[in-house]
N, C-alpha and C positions, 0 to 999 in steps of 0.2 A: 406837661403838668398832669398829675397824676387824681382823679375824680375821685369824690371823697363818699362814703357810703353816703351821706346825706344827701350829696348831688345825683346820686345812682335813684335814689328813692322816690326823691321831689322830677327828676326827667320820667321817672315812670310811670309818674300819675299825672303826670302834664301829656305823656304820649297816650296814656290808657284814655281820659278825659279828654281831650281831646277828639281822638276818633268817635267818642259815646255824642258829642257835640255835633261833631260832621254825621253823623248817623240820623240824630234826630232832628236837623237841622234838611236832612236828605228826604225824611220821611213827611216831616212838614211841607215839603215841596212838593210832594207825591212825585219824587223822581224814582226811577228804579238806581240800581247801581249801575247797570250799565249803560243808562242817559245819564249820567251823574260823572260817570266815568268820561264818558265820551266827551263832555262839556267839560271836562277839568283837563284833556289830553291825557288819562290817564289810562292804564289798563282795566279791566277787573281786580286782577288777581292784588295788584297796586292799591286800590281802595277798600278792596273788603281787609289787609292788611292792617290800613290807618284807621279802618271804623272797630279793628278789634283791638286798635293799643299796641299793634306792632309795629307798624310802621313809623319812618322816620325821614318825613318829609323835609325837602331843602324849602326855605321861605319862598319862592318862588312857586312852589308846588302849593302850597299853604295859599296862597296868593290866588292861583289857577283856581283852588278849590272854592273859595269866597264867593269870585264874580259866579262859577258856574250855581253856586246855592242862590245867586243874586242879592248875597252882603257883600261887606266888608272885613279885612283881614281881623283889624281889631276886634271887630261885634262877637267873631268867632270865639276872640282868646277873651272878650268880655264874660262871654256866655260858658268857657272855660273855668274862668276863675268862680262865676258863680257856685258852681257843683263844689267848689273848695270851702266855700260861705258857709252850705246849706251846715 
């Protein structure tokens, strides 16, 4: 099935937003990236990736990233959609 530019659009501000969430969701923590990293099983190079919108985490990783902020997977994509509200 073939992604439709609308779909190409709407996934790229859900990945850009996303990442800007787990960023400031990181910094709120006062974690650095690479305790943040390490608490998610993640690399570096892997999270500075998702916190610029590039990255394309599988739900499981998404998942990883939550408990290591100490939320929930939802509260993430809660605090997601808001940035779409403002």
């Amino acid at each position: 099935m073939r992604r439709t530019a609308a779909f190409e659009r709407e996934f790229a501000w859900w990945q850009k937003n996303f990442g800007a969430v787990v960023k400031e969701q990181r910094v709120k923590a006062k974690l650095s990236q690479r305790e943040l990293a390490k608490r998610a099983k993640f690399s570096v190079s892997t999270l500075v990736h998702i916190e610029k919108g590039r990255g394309n985490p599988m739900l499981n990783s998404m998942e990883n990233l939550a408990i290591a902020l100490g939320t929930r997977l939802s509260r993430l994509f809660e605090l997601t959609q808001d940035r779409k509200e403002r």
